[in-house]
C-alpha angles and dihedrals in degrees: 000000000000124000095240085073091060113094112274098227134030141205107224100196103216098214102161101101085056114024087021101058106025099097110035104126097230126061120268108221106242097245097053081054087044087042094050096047091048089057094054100042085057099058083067111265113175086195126031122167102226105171149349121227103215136114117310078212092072097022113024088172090071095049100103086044080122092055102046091048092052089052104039114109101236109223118215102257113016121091123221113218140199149189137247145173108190151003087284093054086046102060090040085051096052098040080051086058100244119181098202126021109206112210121193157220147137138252083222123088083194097051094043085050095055091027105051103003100243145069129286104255090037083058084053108048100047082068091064088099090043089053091053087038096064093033087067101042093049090244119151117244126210133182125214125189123196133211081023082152101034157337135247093196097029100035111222126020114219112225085233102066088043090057086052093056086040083057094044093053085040083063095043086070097252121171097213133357120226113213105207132190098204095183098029099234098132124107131205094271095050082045090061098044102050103045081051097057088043089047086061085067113032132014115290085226102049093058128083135225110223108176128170120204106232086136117033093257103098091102094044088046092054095050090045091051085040085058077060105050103254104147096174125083135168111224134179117215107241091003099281123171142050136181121264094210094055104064106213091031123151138207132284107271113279117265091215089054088052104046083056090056092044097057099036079067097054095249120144116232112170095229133116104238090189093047094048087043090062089039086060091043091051088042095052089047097046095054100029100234119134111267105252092193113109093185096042085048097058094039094056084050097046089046088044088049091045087057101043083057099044084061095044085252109158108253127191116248 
């Protein structure tokens, strides 16, 4: 397969601020959230996940999500997204201004059942309000299902049951599914055949690829759902993230690793590599977390080398 065969531009879904963020132990200040946002709106993100609108019971990170959206600076043509999990989230999310609410669920009877304390099709159907309620305000909804690749509590996730869930959030009215591999154990077969059996009941474009990295295969499941003609993936800058009910879990893939990939392959993406790359450096910093980005990585080495020549500075071979 040529790369000509591969789709010409991709989304890149900038999901740091929100999966990223949402489950560092200590608190975040809000203008390092509101900075980092900024950054990566301004490389030129059509989409970035700024906030989640749930209990700071369950999620104190995402306590301030009204204020940093209240002190972002919206940049004409991206879309800042957020999560919610009910009719309460939802009016918070659309008196913050948000342009896309994300609703949720599993393809595990077993993880919805430890995640969000119910069944599949009961997580789906108490979005049903959410569902009218952006309808009528003109907000894009998206659906995301988790452990779409497999389970930490079930084992393996058949595609079939995915696609069921794919269908049930079709019918929900959502704009775009996210198919999302939580504890990033999928691997490029699996990929494929789980974004096959999903395209049979919703549009293979209008689905999404989130994987996270546990086991070095983020960047092979994204080729092998490009090959597809999925054009549409989910990234953390640096790497941040993880999920608090797979114990081992990684990050999402790293943005800055993606976009590499991206442009090795010749697809447009509409983002700036060099300016998400320092966003992932400023992040890191600020927090105090390692850097997971390989690419980012190598490029602020070779920048930081570049300028040590440029200043006859020695430099190691």
């Amino acid at each position: 397969m040529t790369n000509s065969t591969l789709p010409r531009f991709v989304e890149v879904v900038e999901v740091g601020p929100r999966d990223g963020l949402q489950n560092e132990a200590r608190p975040v200040p809000l203008d390092i959230k509101v900075d980092l946002i900024d950054r990566l709106s301004a490389a030129g993100f059509a989409n970035v996940e700024a906030a989640a609108f749930v209990s700071p019971k369950w999620v104190p990170q995402m306590a301030d999500s009204a204020a940093v959206m209240a002190q972002i600076r919206r940049r004409p043509g991206t879309v800042y997204s957020a999560l919610v999990p009910n009719m309460k989230g939802m009016e918070a999310a659309l008196a913050a201004g948000v342009g896309e609410v994300v609703v949720f669920s599993a393809a595990s009877e077993a993880f919805a059942q430890k995640n969000i304390n119910c069944s599949i099709a009961e997580s789906i159907e108490r979005f049903r309000p959410v569902a009218e309620a952006a309808r009528a305000a003109g907000v894009k909804l998206r659906g995301s299902i988790s452990v779409a690749l497999g389970c930490p509590y079930q084992g393996e996730v058949a595609p079939s049951a995915v696609a069921e869930v794919v269908r049930r959030m079709a019918d929900l009215g959502c704009d775009s599914i996210d198919i999302a591999d939580t504890i990033g154990v999928g691997t490029p077969v699996r990929v494929q055949a789980v974004f096959e059996a999903s395209a049979a009941v919703f549009p293979m474009h209008r689905l999404a690829g989130h994987f996270h990295d546990t086991y070095g295969q983020a960047l092979a499941n994204i080729y092998a759902a490009l090959q597809l003609g999925v054009a549409s993936f989910h990234a953390s800058v640096a790497g941040l993230g993880g999920c608090p009910y797979a114990r081992g879990a990684t990050g999402n893939v790293a943005t800055e690793d993606v976009l590499y990939l991206l442009q090795g392959l010749g697809v447009e993406t509409g983002v700036d590599l060099r300016a998400v790359v320092e966003a992932g450096d400023f992040i890191t910093r600020a927090i105090d977390r390692p850097n997971n980005s390989r690419a980012g990585k190598a490029l602020l080495s070779k920048w930081a080398a570049e300028q040590g020549e440029a200043r006859g500075d020695a430099v190691c071979a």
